[in-house]
N, CA, C and O atoms as CSV, one atom per row, in Angstrom:
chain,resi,resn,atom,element,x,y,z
A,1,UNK,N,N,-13.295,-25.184,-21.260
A,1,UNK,CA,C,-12.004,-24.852,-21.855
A,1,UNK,C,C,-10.862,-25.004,-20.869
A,1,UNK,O,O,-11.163,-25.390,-19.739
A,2,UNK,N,N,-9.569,-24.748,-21.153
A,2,UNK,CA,C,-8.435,-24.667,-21.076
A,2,UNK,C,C,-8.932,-23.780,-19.361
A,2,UNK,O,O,-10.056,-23.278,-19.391
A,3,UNK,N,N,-8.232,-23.640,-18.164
A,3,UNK,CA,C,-8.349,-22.754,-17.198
A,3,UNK,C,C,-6.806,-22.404,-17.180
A,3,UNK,O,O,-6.034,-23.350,-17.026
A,4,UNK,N,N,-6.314,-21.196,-17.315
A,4,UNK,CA,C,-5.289,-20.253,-17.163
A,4,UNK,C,C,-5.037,-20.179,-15.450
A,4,UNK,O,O,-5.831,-20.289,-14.516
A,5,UNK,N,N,-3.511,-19.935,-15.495
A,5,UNK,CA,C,-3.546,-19.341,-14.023
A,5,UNK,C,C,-2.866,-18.227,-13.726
A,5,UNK,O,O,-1.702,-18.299,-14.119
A,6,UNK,N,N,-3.042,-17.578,-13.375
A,6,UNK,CA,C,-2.073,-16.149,-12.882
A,6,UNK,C,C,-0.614,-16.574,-12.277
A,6,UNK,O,O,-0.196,-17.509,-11.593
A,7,UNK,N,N,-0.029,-15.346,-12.911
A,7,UNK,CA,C,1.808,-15.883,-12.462
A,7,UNK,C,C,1.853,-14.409,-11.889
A,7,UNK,O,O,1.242,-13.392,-12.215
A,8,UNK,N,N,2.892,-14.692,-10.819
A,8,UNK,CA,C,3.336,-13.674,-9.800
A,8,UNK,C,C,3.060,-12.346,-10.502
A,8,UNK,O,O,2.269,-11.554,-9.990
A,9,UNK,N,N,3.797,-12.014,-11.872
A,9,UNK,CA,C,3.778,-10.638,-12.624
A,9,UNK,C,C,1.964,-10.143,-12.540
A,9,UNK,O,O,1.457,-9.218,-11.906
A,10,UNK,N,N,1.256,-11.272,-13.532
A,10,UNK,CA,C,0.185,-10.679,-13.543
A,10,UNK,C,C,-0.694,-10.326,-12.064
A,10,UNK,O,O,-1.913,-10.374,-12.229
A,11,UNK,N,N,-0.271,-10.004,-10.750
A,11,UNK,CA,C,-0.860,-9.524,-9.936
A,11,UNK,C,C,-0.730,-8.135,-10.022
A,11,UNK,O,O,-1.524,-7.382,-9.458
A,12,UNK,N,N,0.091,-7.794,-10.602
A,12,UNK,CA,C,0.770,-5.868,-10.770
A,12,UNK,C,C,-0.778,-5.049,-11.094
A,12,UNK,O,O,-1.310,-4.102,-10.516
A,13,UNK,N,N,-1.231,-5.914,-12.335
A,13,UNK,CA,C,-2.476,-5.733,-12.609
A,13,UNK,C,C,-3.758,-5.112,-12.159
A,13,UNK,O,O,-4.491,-4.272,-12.683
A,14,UNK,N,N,-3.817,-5.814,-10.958
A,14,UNK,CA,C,-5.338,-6.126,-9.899
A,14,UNK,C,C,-5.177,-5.858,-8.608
A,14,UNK,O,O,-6.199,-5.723,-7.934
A,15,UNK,N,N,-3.784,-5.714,-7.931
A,15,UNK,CA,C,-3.715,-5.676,-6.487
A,15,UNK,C,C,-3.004,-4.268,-6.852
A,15,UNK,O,O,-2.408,-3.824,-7.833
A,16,UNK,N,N,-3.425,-3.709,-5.366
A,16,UNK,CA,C,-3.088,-2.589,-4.947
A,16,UNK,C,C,-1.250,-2.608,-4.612
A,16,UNK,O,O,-0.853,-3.623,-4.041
A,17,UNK,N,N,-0.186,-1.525,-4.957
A,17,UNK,CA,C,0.878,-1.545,-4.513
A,17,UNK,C,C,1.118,-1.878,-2.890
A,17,UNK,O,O,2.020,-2.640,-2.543
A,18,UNK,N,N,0.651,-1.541,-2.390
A,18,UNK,CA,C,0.797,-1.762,-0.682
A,18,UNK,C,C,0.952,-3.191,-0.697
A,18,UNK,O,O,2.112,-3.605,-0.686
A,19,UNK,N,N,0.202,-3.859,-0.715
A,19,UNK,CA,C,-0.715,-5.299,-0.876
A,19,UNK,C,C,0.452,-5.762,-1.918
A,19,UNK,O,O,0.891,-6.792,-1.407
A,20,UNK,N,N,1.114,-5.538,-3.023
A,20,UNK,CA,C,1.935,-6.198,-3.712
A,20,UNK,C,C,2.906,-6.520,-3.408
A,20,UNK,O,O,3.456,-7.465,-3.972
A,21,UNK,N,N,3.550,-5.754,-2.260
A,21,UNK,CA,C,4.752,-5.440,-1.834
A,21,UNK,C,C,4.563,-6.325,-0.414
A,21,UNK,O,O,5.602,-6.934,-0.160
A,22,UNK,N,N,3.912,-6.460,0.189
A,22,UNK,CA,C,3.650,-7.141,1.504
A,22,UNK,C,C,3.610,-8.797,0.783
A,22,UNK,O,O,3.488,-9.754,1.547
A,23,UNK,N,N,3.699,-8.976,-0.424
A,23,UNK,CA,C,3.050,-10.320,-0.715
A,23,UNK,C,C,5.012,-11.365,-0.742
A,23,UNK,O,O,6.048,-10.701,-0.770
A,24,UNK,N,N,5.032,-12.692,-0.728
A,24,UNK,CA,C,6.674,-13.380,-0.033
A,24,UNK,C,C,6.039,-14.192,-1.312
A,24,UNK,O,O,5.115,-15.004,-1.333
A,25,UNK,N,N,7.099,-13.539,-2.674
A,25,UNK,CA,C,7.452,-14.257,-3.831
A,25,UNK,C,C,8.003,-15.488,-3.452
A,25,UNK,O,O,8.868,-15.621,-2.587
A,26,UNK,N,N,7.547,-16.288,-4.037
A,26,UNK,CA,C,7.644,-18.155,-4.110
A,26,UNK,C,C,8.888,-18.437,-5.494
A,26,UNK,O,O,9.259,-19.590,-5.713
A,27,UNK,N,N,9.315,-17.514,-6.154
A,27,UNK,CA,C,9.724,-17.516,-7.464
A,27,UNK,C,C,11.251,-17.701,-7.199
A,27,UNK,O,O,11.955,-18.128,-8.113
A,28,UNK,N,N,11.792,-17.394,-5.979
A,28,UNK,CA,C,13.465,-17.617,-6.585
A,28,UNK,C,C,13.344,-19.011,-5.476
A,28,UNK,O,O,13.471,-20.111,-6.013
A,29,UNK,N,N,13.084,-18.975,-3.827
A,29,UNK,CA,C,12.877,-20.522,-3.466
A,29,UNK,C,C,12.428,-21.820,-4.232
A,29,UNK,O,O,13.088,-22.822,-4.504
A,30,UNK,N,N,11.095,-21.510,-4.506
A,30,UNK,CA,C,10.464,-22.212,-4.924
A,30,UNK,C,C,10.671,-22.764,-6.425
A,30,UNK,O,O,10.664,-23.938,-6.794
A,31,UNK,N,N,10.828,-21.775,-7.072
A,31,UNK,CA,C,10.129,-21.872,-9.022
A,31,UNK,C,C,8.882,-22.114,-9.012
A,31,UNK,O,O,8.322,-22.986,-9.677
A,32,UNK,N,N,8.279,-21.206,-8.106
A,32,UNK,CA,C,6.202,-21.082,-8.357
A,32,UNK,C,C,6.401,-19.877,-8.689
A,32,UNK,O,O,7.039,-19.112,-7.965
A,33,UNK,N,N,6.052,-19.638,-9.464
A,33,UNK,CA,C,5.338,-18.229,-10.150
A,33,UNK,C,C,4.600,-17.538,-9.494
A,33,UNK,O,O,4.211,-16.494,-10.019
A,34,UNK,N,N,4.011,-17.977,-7.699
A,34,UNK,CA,C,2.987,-17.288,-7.097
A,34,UNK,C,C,3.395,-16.417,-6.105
A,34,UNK,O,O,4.569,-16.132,-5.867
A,35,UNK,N,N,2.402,-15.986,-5.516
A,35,UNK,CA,C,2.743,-15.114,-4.281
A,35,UNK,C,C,1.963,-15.479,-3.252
A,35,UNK,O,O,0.767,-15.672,-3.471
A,36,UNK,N,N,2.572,-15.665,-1.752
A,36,UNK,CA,C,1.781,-15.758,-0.955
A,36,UNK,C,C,1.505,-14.688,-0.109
A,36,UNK,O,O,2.101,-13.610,-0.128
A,37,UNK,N,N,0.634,-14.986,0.601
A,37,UNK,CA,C,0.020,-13.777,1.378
A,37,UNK,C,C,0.074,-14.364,2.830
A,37,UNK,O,O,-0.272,-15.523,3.058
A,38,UNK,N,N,0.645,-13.285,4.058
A,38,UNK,CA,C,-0.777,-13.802,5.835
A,38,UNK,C,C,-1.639,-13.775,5.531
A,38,UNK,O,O,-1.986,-13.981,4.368
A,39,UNK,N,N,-2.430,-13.476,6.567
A,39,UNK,CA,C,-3.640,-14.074,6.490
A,39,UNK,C,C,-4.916,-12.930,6.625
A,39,UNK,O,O,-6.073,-13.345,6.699
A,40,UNK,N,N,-4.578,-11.265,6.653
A,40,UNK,CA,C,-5.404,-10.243,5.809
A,40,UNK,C,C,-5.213,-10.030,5.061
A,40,UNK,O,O,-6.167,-9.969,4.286
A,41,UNK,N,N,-3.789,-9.693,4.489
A,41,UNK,CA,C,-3.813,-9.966,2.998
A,41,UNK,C,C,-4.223,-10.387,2.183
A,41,UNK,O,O,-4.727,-9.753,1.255
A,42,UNK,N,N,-4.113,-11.990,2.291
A,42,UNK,CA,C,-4.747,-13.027,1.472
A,42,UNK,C,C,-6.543,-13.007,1.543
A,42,UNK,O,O,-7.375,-13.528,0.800
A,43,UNK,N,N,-6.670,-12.254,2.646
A,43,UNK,CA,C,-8.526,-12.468,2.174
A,43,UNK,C,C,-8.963,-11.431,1.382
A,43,UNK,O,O,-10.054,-11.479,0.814
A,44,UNK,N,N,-7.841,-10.039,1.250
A,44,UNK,CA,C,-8.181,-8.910,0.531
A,44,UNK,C,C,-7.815,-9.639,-0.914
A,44,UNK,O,O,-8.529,-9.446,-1.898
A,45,UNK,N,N,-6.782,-10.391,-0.954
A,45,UNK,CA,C,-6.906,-10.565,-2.610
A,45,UNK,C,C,-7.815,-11.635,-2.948
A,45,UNK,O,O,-8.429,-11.734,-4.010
A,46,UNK,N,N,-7.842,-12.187,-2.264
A,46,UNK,CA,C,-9.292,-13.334,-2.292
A,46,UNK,C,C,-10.512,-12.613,-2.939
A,46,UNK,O,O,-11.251,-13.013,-3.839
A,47,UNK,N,N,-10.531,-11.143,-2.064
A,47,UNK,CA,C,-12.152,-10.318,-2.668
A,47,UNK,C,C,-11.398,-9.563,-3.480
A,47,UNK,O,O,-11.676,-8.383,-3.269
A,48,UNK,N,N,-10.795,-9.648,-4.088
A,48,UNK,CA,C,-10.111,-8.649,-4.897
A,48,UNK,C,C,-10.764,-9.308,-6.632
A,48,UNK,O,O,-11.341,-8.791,-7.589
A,49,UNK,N,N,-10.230,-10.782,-6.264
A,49,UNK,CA,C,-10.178,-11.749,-7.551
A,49,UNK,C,C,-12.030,-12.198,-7.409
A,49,UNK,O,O,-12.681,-12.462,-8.419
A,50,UNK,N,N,-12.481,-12.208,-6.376
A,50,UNK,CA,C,-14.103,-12.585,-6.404
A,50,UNK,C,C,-14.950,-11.270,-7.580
A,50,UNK,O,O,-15.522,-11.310,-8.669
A,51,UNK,N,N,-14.552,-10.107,-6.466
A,51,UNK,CA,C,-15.085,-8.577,-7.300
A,51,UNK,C,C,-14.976,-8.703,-8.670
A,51,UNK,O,O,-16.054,-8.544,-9.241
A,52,UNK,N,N,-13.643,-9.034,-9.687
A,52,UNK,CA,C,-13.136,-9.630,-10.680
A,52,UNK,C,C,-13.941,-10.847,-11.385
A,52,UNK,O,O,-13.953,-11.047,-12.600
A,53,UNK,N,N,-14.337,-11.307,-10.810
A,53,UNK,CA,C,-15.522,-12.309,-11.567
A,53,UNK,C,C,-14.143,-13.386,-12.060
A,53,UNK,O,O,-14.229,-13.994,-13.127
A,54,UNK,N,N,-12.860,-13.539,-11.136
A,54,UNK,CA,C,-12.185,-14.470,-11.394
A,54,UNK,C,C,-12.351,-15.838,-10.344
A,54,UNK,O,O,-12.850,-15.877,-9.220
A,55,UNK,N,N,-11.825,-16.774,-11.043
A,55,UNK,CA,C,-12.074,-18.088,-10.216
A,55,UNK,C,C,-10.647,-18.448,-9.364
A,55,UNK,O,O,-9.461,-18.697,-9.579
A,56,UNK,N,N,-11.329,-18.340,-8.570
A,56,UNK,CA,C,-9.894,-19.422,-7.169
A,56,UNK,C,C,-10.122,-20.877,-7.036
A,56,UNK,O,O,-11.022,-21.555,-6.538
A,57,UNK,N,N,-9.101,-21.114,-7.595
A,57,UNK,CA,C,-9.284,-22.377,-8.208
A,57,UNK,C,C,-8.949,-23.685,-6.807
A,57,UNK,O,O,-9.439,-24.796,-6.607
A,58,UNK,N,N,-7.779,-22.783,-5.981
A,58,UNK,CA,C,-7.849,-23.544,-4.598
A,58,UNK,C,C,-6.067,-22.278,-4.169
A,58,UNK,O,O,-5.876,-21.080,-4.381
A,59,UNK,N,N,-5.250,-23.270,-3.589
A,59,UNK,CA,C,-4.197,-22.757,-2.845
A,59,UNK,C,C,-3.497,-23.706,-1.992
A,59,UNK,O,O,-3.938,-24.720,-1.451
A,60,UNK,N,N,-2.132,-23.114,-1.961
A,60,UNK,CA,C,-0.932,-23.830,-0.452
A,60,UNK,C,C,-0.934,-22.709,0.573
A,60,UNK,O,O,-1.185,-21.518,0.760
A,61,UNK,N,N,-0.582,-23.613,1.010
A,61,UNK,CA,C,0.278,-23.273,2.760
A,61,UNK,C,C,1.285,-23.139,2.484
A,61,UNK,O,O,1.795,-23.751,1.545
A,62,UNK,N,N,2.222,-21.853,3.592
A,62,UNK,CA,C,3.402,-22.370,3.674
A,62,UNK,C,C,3.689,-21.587,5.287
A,62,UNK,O,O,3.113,-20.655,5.848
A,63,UNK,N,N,4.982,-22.556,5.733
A,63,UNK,CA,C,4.566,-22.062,7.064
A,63,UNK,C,C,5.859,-20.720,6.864
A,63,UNK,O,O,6.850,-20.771,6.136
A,64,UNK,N,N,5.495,-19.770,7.627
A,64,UNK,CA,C,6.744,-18.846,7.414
A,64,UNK,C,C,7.600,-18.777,8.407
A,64,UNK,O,O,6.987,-18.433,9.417
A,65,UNK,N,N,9.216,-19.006,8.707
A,65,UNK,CA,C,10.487,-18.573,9.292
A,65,UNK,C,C,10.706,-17.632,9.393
A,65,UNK,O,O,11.668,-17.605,8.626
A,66,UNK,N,N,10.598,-16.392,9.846
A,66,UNK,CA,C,11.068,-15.239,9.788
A,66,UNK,C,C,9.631,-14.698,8.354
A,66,UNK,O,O,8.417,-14.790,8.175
A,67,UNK,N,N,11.080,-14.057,7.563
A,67,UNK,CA,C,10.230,-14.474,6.524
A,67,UNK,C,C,10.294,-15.458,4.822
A,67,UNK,O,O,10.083,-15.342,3.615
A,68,UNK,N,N,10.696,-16.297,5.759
A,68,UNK,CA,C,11.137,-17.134,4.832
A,68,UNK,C,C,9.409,-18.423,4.582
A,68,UNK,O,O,8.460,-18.692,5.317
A,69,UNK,N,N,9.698,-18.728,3.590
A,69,UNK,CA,C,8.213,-19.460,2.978
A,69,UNK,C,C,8.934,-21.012,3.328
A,69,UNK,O,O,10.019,-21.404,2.898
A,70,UNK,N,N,8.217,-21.578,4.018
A,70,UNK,CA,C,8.564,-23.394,4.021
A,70,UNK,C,C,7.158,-23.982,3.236
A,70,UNK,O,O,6.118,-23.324,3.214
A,71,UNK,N,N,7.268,-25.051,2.728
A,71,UNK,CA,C,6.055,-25.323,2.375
A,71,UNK,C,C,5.852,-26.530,3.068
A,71,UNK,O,O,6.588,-27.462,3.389
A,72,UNK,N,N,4.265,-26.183,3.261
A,72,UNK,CA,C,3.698,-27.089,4.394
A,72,UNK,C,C,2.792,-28.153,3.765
A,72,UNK,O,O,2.043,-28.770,4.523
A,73,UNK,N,N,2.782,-28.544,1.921
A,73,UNK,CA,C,2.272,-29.184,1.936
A,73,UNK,C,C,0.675,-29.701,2.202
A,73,UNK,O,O,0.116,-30.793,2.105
A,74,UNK,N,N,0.319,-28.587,2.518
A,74,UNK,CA,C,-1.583,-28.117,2.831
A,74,UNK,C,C,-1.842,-27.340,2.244
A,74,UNK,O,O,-1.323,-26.228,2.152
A,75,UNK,N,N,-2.963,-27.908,1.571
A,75,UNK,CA,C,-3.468,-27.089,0.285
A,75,UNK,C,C,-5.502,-27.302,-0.105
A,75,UNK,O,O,-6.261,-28.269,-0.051
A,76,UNK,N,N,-5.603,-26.477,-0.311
A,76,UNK,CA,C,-7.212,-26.941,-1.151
A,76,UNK,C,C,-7.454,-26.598,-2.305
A,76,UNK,O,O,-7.048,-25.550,-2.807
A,77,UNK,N,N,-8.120,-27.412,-2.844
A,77,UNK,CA,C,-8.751,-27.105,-4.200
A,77,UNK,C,C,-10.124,-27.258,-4.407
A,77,UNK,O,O,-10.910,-27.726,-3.584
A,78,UNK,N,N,-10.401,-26.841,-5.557
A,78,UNK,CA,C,-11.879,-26.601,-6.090
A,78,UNK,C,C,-12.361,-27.456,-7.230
A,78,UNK,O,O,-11.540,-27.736,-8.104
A,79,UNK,N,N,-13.701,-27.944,-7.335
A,79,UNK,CA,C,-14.762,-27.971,-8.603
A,79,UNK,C,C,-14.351,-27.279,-9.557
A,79,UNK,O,O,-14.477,-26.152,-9.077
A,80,UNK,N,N,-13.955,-27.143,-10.546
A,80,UNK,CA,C,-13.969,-26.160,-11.593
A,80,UNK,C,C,-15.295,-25.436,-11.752
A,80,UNK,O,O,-15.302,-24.217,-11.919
A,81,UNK,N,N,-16.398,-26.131,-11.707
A,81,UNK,CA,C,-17.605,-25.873,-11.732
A,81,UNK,C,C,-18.496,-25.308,-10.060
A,81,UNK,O,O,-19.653,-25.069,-9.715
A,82,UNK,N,N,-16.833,-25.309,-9.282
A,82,UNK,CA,C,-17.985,-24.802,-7.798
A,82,UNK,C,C,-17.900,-23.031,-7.679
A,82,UNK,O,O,-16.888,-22.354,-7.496
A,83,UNK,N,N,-19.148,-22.625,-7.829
A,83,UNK,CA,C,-19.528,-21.468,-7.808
A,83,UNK,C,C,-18.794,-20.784,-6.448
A,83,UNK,O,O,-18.250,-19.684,-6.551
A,84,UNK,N,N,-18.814,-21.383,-5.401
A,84,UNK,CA,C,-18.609,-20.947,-4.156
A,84,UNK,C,C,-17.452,-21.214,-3.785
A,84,UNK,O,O,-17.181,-21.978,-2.859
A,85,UNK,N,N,-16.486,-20.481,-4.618
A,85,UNK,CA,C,-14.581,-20.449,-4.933
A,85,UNK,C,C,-14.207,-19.926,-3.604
A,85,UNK,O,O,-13.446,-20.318,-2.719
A,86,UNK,N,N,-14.866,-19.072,-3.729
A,86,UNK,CA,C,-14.407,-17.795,-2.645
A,86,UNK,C,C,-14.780,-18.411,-1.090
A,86,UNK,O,O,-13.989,-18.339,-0.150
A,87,UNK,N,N,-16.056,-18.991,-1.011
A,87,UNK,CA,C,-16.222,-19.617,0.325
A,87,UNK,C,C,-15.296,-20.432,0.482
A,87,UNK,O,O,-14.637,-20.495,1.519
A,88,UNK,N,N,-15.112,-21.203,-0.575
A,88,UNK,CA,C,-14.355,-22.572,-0.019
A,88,UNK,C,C,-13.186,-21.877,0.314
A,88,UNK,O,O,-12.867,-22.125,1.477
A,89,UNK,N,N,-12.371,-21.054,-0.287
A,89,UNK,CA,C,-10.770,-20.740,0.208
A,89,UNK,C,C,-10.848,-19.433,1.503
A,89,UNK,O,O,-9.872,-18.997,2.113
A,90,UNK,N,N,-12.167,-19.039,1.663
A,90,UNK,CA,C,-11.747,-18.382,3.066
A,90,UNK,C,C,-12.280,-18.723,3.905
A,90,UNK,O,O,-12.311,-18.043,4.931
A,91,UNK,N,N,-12.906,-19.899,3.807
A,91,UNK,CA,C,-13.164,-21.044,5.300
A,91,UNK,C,C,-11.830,-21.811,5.169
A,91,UNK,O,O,-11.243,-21.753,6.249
A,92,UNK,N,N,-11.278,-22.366,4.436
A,92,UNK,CA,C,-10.504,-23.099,4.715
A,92,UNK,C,C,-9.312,-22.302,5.503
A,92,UNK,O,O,-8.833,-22.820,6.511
A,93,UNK,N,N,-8.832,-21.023,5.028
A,93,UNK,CA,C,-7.724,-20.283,5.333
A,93,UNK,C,C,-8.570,-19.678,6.573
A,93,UNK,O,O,-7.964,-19.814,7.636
A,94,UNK,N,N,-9.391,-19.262,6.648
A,94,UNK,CA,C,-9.645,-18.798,8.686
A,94,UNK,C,C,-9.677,-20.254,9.740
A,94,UNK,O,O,-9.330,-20.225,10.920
A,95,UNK,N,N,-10.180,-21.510,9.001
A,95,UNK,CA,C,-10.018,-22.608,9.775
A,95,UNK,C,C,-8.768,-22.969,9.871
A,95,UNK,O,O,-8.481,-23.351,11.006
A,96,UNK,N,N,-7.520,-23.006,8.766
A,96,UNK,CA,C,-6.235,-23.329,9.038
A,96,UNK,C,C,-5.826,-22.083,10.443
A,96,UNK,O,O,-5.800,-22.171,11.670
A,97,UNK,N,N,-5.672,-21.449,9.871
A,97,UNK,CA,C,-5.225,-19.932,10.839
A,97,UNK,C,C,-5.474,-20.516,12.679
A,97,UNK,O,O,-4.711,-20.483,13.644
A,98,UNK,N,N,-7.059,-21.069,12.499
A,98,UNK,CA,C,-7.732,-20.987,13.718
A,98,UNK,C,C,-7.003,-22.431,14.340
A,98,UNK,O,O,-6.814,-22.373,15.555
A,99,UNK,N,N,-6.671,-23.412,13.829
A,99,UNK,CA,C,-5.772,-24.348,13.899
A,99,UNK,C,C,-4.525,-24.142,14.045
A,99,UNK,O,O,-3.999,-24.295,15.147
A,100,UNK,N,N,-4.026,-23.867,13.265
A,100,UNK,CA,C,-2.315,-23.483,13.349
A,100,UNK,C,C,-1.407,-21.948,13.722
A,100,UNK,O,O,-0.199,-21.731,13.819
A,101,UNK,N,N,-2.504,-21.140,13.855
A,101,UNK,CA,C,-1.692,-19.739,14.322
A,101,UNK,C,C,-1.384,-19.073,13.242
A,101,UNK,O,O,-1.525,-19.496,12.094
A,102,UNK,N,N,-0.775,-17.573,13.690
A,102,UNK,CA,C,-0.262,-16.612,12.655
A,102,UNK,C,C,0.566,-16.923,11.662
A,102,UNK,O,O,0.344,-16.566,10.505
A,103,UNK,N,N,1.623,-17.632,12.021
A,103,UNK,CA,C,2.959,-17.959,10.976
A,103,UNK,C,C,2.937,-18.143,9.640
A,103,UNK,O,O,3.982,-18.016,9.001
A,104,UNK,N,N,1.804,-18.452,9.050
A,104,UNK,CA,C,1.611,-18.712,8.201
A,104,UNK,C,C,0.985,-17.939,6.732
A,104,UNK,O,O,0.156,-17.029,6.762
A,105,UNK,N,N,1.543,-18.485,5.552
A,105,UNK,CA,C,1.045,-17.443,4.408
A,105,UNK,C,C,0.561,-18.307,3.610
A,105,UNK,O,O,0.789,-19.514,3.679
A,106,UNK,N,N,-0.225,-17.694,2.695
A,106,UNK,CA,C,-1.423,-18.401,1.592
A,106,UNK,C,C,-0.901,-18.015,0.196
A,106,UNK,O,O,-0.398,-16.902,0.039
A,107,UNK,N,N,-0.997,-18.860,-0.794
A,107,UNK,CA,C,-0.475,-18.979,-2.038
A,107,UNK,C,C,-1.992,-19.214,-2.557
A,107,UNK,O,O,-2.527,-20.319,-2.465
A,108,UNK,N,N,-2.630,-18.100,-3.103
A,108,UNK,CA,C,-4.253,-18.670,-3.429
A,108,UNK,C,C,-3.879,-19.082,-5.440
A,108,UNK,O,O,-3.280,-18.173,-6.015
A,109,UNK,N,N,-4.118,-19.930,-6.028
A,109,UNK,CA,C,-4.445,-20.224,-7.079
A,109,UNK,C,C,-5.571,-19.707,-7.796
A,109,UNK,O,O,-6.657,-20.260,-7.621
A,110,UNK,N,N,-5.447,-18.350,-8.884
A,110,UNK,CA,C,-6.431,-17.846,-9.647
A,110,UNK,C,C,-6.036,-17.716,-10.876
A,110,UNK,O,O,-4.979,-17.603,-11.497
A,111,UNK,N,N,-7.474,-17.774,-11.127
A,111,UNK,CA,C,-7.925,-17.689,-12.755
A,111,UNK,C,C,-8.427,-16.960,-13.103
A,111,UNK,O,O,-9.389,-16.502,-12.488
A,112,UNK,N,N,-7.925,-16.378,-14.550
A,112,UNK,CA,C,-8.750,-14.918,-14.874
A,112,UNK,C,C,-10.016,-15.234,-15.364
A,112,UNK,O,O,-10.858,-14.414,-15.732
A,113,UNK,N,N,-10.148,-16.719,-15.356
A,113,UNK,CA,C,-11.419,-16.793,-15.597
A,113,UNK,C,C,-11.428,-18.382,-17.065
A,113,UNK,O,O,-10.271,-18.802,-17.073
A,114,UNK,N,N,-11.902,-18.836,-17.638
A,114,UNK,CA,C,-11.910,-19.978,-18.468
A,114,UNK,C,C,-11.703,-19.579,-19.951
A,114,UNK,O,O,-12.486,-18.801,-20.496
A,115,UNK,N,N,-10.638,-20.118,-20.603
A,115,UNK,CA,C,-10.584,-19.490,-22.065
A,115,UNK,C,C,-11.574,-20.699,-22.604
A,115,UNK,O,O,-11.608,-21.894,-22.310
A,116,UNK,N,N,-12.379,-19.888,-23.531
A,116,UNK,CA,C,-12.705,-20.784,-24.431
A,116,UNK,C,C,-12.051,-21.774,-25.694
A,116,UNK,O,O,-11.425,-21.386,-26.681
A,117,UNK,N,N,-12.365,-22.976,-25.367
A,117,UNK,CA,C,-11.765,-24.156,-26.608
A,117,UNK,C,C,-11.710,-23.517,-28.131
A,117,UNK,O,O,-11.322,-24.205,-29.075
């Protein structure tokens, strides 16, 4: 079926206030609907959406200014069908990190999961 994706609002949902509030809305720069995260953040909502039995479908980079979001144009994605969502986006995001340093925040791409046709 159809795969849905979560927009900035629906995180209110599933993430903890602390964690919501630490997250650098993409929505008035950008016009992405997402939120990015550093780089503990982003692995807590990573297991946040795994626990959830939701799919991470992949994610951007962006490098951060202060705290301003640049986009860096580095991104991964997924199989629709790869079980191992969650591996793939927190190897990739501890290998970027381990490459490029702190500066940086994660925009992870999730799904509440596959609507049926």
């Amino acid at each position: 079926g159809e795969i849905m994706s979560f927009i900035d609002e629906d995180y209110v949902n599933i993430v903890p206030q602390d964690l919501l509030e630490r997250g650098i809305r993409l929505r008035e720069e950008y016009g992405i609907y997402g939120i990015a995260w550093r780089f503990d953040d982003v692995m807590e909502v990573l297991k946040i959406a795994r626990d959830r039995d939701m799919l991470i479908v992949g994610g951007d980079v962006y490098r951060l200014s202060g705290n301003e979001p640049i986009i860096t144009y580095d991104c991964w994605s997924i199989e629709s069908e790869d079980n191992d969502a969650f591996e793939v986006a927190t190897q990739y995001i501890t290998n970027y990190r381990a490459r490029n340093g702190d500066d940086f925040a994660y925009c992870p791409v999730i799904s509440p999961g596959r609507v049926p046709k």
